[in-house]
C-alpha positions in Angstrom: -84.8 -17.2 -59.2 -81.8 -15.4 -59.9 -79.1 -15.4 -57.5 -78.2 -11.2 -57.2 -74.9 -10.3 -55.2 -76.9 -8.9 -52.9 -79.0 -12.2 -51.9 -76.1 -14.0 -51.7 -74.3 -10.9 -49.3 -77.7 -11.8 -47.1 -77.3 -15.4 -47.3 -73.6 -15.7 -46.2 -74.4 -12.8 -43.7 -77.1 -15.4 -41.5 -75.0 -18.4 -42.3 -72.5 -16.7 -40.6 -74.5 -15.7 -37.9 -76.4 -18.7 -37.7 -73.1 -20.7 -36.9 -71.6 -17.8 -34.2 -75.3 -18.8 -32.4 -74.3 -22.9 -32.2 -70.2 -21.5 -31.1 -69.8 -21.6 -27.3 -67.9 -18.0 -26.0 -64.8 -18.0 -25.0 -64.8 -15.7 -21.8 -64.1 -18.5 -19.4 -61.5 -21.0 -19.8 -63.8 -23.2 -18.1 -66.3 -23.6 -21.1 -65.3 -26.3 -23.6 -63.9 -25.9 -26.6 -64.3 -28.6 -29.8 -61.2 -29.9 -31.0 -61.2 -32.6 -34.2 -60.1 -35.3 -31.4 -62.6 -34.2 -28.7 -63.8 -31.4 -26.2 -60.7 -29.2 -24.4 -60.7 -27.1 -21.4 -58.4 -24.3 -19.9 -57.2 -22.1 -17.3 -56.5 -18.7 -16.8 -52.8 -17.6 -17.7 -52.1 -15.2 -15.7 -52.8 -12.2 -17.9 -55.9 -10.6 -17.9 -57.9 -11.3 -20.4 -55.4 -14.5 -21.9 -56.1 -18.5 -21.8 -54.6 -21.1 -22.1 -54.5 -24.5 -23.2 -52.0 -26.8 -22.5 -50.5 -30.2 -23.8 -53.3 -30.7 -26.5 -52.3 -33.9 -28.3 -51.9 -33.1 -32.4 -50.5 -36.7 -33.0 -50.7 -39.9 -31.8 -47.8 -40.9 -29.5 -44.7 -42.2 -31.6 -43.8 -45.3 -29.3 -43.8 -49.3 -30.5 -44.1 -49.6 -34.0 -44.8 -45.5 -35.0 -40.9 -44.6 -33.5 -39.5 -43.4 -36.7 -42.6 -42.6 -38.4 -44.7 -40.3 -40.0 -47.0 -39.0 -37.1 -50.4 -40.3 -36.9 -53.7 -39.2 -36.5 -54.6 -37.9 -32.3 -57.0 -41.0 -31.1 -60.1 -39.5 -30.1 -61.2 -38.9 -26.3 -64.7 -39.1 -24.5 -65.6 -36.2 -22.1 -63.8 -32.9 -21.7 -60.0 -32.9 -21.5 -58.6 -30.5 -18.6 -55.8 -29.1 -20.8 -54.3 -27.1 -17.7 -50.5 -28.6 -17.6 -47.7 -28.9 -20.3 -47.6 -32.2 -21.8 -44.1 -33.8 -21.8 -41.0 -32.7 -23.8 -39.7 -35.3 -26.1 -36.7 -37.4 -25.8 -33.3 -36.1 -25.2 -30.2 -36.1 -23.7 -29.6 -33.0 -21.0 -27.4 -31.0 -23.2 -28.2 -27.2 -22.7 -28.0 -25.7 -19.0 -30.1 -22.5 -20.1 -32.9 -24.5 -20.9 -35.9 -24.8 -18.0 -38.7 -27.0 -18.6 -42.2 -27.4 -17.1 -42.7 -31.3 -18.3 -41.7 -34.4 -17.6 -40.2 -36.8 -20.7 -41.3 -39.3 -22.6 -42.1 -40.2 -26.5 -45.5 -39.5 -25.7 -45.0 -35.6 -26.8 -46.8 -34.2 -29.9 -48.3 -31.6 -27.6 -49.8 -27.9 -28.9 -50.7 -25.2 -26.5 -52.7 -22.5 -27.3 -53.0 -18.9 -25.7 -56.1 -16.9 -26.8 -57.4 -13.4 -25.7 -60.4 -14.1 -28.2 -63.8 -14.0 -27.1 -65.4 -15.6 -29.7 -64.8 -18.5 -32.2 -65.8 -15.8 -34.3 -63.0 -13.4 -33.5 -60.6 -14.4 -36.6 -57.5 -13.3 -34.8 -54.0 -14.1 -36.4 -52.2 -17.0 -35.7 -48.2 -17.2 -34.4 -47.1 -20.9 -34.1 -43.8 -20.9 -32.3 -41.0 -23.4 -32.9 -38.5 -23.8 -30.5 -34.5 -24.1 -31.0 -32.1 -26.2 -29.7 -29.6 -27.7 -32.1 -33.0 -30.1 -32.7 -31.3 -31.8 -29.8 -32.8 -30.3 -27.0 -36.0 -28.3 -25.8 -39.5 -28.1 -25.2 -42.7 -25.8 -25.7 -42.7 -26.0 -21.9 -39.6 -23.4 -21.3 -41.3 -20.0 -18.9 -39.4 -17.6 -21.5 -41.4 -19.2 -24.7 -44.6 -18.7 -22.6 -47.1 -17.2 -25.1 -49.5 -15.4 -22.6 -48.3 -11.5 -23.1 -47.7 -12.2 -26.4 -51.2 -13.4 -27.2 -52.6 -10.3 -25.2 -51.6 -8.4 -28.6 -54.1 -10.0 -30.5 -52.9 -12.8 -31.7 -53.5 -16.2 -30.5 -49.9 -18.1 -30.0 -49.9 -22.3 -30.4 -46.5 -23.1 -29.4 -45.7 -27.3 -30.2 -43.2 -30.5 -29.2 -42.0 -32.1 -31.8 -39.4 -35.0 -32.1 -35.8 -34.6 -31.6 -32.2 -35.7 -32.4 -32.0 -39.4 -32.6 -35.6 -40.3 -32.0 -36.4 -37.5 -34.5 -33.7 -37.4 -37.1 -32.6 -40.9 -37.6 -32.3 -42.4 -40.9 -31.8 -46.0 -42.2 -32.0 -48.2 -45.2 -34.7 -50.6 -43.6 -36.5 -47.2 -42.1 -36.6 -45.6 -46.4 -37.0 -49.4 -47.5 -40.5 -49.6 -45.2 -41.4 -46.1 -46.0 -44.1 -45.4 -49.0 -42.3 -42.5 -50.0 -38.8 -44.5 -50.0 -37.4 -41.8 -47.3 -36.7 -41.6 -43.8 -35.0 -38.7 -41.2 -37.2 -35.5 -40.9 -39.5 -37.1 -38.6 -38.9 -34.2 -36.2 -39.9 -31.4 -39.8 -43.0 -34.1 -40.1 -44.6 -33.3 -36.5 -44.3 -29.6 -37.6 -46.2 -29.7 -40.5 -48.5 -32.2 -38.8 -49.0 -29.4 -36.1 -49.7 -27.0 -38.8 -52.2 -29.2 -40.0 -54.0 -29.8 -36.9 -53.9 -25.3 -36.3 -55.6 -25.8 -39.7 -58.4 -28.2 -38.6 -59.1 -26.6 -34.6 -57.7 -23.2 -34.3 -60.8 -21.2 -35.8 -62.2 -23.1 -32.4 -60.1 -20.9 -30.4 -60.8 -17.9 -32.0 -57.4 -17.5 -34.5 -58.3 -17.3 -37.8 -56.5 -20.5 -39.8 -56.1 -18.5 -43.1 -53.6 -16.1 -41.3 -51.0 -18.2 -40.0 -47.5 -16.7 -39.1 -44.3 -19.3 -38.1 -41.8 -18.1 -36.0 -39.0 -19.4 -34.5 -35.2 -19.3 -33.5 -32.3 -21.1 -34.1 -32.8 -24.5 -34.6 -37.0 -23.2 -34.9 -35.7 -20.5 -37.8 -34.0 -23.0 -39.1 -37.2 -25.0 -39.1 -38.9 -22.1 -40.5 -36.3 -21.5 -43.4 -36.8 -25.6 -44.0 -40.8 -25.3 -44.1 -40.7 -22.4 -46.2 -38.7 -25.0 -48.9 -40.8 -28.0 -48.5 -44.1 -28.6 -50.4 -45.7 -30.4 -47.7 -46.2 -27.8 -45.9 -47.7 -25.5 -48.9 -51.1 -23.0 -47.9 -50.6 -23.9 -44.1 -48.4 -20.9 -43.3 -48.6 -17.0 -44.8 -46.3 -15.1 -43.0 -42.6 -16.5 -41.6 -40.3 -14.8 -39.1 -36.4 -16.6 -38.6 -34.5 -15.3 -35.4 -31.1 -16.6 -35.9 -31.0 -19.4 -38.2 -31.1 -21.0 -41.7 -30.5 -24.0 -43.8 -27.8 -22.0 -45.9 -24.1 -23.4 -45.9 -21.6 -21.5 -44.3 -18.4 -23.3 -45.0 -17.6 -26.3 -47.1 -19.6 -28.5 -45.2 -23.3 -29.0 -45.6 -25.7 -26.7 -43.2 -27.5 -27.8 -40.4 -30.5 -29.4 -42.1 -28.2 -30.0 -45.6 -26.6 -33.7 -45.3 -27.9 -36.1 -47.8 -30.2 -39.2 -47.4 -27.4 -41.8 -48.5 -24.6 -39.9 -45.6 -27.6 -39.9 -43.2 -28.4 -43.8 -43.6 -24.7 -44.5 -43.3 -25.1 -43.2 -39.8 -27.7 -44.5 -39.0 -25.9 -47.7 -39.9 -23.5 -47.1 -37.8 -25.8 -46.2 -34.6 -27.8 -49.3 -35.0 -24.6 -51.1 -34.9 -23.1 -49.4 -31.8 -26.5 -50.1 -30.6 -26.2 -54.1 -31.3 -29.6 -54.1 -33.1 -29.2 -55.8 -36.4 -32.9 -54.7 -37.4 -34.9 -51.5 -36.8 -37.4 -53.9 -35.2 -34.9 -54.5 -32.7 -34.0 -50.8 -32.5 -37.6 -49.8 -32.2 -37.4 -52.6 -29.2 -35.0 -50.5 -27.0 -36.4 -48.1 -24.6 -35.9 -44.5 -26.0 -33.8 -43.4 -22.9 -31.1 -46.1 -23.3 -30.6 -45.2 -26.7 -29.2 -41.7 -25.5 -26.2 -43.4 -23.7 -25.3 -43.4 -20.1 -24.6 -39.8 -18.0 -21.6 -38.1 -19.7 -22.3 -40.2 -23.2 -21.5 -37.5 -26.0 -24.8 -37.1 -27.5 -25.2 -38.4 -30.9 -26.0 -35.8 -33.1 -28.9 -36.0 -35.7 -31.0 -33.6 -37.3 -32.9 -32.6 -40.6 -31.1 -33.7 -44.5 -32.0 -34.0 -47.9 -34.6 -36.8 -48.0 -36.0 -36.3 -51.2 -39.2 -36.0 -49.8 -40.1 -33.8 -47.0 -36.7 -31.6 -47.7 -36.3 -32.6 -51.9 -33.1 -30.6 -52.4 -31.0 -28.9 -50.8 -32.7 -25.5 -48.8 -30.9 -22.8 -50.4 -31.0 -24.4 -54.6 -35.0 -24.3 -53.3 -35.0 -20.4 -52.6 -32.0 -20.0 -55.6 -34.8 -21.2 -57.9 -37.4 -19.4 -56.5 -39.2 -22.3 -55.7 -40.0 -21.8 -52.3 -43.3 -20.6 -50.5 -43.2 -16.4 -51.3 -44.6 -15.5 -48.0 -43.6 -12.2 -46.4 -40.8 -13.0 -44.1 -38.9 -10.5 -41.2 -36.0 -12.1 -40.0 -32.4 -11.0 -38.3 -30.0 -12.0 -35.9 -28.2 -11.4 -32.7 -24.8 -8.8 -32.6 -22.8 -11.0 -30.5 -24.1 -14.6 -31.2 -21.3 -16.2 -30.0 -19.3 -13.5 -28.9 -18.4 -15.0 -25.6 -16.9 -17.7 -26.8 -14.5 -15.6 -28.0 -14.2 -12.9 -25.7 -13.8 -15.2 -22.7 -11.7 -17.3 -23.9 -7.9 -17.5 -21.8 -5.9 -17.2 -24.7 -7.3 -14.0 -26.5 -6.4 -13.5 -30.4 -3.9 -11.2 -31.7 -3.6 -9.6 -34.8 -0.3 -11.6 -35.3 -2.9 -14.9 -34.4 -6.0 -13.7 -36.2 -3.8 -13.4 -39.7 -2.4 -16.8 -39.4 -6.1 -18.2 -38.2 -7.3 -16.5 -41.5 -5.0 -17.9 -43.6 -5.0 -21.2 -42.3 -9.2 -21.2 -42.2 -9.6 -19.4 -45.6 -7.0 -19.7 -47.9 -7.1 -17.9 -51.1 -9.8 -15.9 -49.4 -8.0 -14.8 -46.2 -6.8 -11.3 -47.6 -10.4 -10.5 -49.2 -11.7 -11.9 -45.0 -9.3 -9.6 -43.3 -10.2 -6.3 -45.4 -13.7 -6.7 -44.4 -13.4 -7.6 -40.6 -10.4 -5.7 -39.5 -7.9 -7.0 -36.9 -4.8 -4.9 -37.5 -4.1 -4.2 -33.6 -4.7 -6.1 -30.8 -8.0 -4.8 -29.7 -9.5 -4.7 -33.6 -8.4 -8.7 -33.4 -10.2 -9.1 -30.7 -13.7 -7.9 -32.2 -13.0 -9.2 -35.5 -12.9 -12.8 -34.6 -15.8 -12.4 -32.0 -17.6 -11.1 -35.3 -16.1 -13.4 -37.2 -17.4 -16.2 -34.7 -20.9 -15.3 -34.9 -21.0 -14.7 -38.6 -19.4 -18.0 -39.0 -21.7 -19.9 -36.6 -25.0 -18.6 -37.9 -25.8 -14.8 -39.2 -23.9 -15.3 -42.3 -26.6 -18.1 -43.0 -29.2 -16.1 -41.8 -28.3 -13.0 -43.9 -27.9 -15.1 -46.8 -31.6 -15.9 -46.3 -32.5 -12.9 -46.7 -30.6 -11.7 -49.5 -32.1 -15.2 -51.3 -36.0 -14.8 -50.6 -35.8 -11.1 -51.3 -34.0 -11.9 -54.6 -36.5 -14.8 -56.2 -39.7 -14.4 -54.2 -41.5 -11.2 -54.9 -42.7 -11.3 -51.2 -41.7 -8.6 -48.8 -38.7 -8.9 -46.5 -37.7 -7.1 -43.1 -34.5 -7.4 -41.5 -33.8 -6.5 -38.1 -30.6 -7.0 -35.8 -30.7 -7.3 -32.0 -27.5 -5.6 -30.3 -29.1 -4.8 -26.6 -25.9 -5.9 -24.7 -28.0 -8.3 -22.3 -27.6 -7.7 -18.5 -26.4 -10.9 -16.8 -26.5 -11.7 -12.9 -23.9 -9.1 -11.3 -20.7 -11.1 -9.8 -20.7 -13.8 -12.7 -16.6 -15.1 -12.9 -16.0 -17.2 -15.6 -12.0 -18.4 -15.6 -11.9 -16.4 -12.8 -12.1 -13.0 -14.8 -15.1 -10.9 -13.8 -17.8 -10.9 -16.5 -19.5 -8.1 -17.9 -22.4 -7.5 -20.1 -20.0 -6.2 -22.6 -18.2 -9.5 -22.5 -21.5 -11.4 -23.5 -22.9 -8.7 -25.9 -26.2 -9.8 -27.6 -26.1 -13.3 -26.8 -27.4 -16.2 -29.1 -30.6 -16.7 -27.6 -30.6 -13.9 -25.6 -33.8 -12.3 -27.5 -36.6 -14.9 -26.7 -37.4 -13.4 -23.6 -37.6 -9.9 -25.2 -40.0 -11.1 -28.0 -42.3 -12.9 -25.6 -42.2 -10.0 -22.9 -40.9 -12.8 -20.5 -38.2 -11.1 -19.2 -38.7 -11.9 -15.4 -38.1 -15.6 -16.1 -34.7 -14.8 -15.6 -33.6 -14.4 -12.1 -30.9 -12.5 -10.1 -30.3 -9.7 -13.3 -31.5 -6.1 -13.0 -33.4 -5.4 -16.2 -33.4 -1.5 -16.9 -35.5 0.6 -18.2 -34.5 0.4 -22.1 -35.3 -3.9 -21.8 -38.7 -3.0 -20.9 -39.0 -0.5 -23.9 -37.3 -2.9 -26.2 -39.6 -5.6 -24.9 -42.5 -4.0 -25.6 -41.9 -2.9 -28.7 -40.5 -6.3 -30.4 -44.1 -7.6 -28.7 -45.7 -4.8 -30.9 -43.7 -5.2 -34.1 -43.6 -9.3 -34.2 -47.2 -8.9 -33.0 -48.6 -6.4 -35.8 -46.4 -8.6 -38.8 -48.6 -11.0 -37.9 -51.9 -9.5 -38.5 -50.6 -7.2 -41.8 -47.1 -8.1 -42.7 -45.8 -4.7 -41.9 -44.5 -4.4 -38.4 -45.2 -1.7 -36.3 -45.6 -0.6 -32.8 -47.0 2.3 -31.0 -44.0 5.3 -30.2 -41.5 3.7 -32.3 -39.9 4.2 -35.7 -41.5 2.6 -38.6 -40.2 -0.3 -40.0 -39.1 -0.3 -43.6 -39.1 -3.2 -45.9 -35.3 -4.4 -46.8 -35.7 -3.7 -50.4 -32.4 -3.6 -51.8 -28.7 -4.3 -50.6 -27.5 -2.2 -48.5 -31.3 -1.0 -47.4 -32.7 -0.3 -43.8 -32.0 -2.6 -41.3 -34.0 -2.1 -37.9 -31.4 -1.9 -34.8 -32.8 -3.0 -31.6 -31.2 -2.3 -28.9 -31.1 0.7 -26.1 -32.7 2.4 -28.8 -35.0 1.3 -31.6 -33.4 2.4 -34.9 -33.4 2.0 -38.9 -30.2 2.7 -40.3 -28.5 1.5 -43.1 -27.3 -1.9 -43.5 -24.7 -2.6 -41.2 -21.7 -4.5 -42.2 -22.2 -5.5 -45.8 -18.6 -5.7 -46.7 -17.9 -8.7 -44.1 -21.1 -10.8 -45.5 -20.5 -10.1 -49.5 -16.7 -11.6 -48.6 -18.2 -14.4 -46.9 -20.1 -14.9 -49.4 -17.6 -15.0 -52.5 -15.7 -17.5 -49.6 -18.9 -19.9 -49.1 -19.0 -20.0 -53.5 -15.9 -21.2 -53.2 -15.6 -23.1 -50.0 -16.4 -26.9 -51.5 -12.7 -27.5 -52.4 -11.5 -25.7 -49.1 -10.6 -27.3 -45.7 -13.1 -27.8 -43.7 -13.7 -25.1 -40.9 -14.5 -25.4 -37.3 -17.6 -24.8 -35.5 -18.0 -22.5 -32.8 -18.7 -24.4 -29.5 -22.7 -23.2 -29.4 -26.3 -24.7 -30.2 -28.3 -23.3 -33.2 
């Protein structure tokens, strides 16, 4: 018999149901959920309506002879996991005060979590996997202001992951690329993402999220993630949407980006640790227990993060978007106004305009005249803002915006570009060098728009948040929320947000008000720009004392 459209509409229609019938509901974080590695239960969030599950293993544990490699396959479990508590963070050094976990530590950390309002495996919601910043030094899915539960009450379901960091993620050797099938070694950290990709692939239809609407999102050392996973084929088809908050593997000086250092500089390091480290193998590397390898309290932390392997990364981030060779999935991305302005602003010895000349001319050469026209700086007080500016383009938004400028240029997909200037409220009597500190001071901190995104503002204790946080809360919930589901973001009372289409094009402002305007700055970034095409024969610059 002929097969009509019809009969088939008919067919797939009792399929369909036929399979919602054999689905348990989600209603009750109680009921068991399949996983590929076994059954999963949850709690309540604390939201009405919202789940969660908590410290699902996506990987085998990376200890004894898997440290520095690929992850493997989750062992499979008997009975019903309770998945009602973080699993632990991975290993690394205590670097960043801000950061508050909910874990313990070990190696044993390819966690997911999950938060889903869904009330049936059928639901098809869309999916936002966050990725955590960091410096890839430091942090954990664990942190109160990354909790997904408000977020996911927008209808999406969140999975938030650990994944490997620093020296236990990033560490490259000859013996470690020698031992390797695809004769590489380093991103082991930008492995266990696209491993956790791979298992929301597998298990998160289970949950209700629909696995062929997957948004990434992260920020700093997670945007750059993002900006890294958008370049590398492995992680082809398991993403469709991406949004970058503060971060990307784009060079901002002469030297190579975070992310950008080659597999032959990386094994030289390496080299070099293992001999600080008196192994004379990896064997004996792999022997040491992970927390001795950090150093003692005080030890400067050894800093290693994602290169060039040839493999996971093949080339260098930005020559992947220059060629257009990079995923073309929609992508909303921006940065903070005052990044690092603090580090300028609170500094004891403030620039003046005589300083901030000389600083340019000593930083940018032949470019120093083309720098100053674009940032200002001829009094006193202009100096003062241009090098705060100058600071945060330096440290990261320059990167970011170039990004931008890049996947709008090659991909065909659709960009939106936002920047967050709320000047953040911080804890009233705060002295730093004994000088009083105001929010002014601080501006729109790096960082500073987690909580905002998440609707987690209350994590933070001892500040008064107004009523324009709770607006501007609420509406980057809406907007991250509805890019998700459509790629266009939106949100209920606000302005509509148009696509960055062209230089120069709309730029949404968030801050005490939600705004479009034009784009903001363009002279400063197009100079920094014709700086960065010439920066490989110039001196190498400074980084600002921050984390991306």
């Amino acid at each position: 018999m002929a097969w009509t459209d019809a009969r088939r509409a008919r067919v797939a229609t009792t399929a369909v149901a036929l399979v919602a019938l054999t689905l348990p509901p989600l209603a009750s974080a109680q009921s068991p959920i399949k996983t590929e590695a076994g059954l999963v239960s949850g709690a309540d969030s604390g939201v009405a309506g919202v789940r969660q599950y908590l410290g699902i293993p996506y990987a085998a544990p990376p200890v004894g002879p898997n440290r520095w490699k690929a992850p493997q396959p989750a062992a499979k479990w008997d009975g019903v996991k309770a998945a009602t508590k973080f699993g632990d963070r991975c290993v690394q050094a205590p670097i960043f005060t801000d950061m508050v976990f909910r874990d313990e530590m070990s190696e044993n950390c390819l966690v997911a979590n999950v938060w889903t309002g869904a009330s049936s495996p059928t639901a098809k919601q869309p999916v936002m996997v966050w990725i955590y910043g960091g410096g890839f030094q430091g942090g954990s899915a664990s942190e109160p202001r990354q909790d997904g539960s408000r977020l996911a009450s927008k209808g999406v379901v969140v999975v938030s992951l650990n994944y490997r960091l620093g020296l236990i993620g990033f560490l490259a050797h000859p013996e470690l690329t020698k031992e390797s099938p695809n004769k590489a070694s380093g991103n082991y950290g930008i492995l266990d993402q696209i491993a956790a990709l791979q298992w929301v692939q597998k298990n998160i239809a289970a949950f209700g999220g629909d696995p062929g609407n997957v948004t990434i999102f992260g920020e700093s050392a997670g945007s750059f993630s993002v900006s890294i996973l958008m370049a590398s084929p492995l992680a082809k088809g398991l993403f469709h949407k991406a949004i970058g908050e503060s971060g990307a593997s784009f060079p901002s000086g002469p030297q190579p980006p975070l992310g950008g250092a080659t597999l032959a500089s990386a094994e030289a390091d390496g080299e070099k640790f293992a001999a600080a480290m008196s192994a004379s193998t990896i064997e004996a590397l792999r022997a040491k227990p992970a927390t001795d390898l950090l150093g003692g309290p005080g030890t400067p932390p050894r800093w290693f993060s994602p290169i060039v392997d040839g493999y996971v990364v093949p080339a260098p981030v930005s020559e992947i978007f220059t060629k257009g060779q990079q995923h073309k999935v929609p992508l909303l991305a921006g940065w903070n106004a005052g990044e690092v302005r603090s580090s300028v602003t609170l500094r004891p010895q403030k620039p003046t305009a005589e300083s901030f000349k000389a600083d340019l001319a000593k930083r940018f050469g032949a470019s120093a005249d083309a720098i100053a026209k674009a940032y200002g700086g001829t009094t006193d007080a202009e100096a003062l803002e241009a090098a705060a500016a100058l600071a945060s383009d330096s440290f990261i938004s320059y990167g970011t915006w170039k990004w931008l400028e890049v996947h709008r240029a090659t991909s065909g997909a659709k960009v939106h570009r936002y920047l967050f200037d709320r000047e953040i409220p911080i804890e009233p009597g705060r002295v730093q060098n004994g000088t009083p500190v105001t929010a002014k001071d601080v501006g729109a901190r790096h960082a500073g728009e987690i909580e905002y995104v998440f609707g987690m503002l209350d994590t933070i204790k001892n500040v008064t948040w107004a009523p324009e946080d709770r607006a501007l809360s609420n509406a980057m919930l809406e907007y991250w929320s509805s890019f998700a589901k459509t790629g266009a973001p939106k949100a209920s009372g606000q302005p509509a947000w148009p696509a960055f289409d062209k230089p120069g094009g709309p730029v949404m402002l968030l801050g005490d008000k939600v705004r479009v305007a034009p784009e903001p700055h363009r002279d400063r970034y197009e100079a920094f720009d014709a700086y960065v095409k010439t920066a490989a024969t110039a001196p190498a610059a400074a980084t600002p004392s921050s984390r991306p």
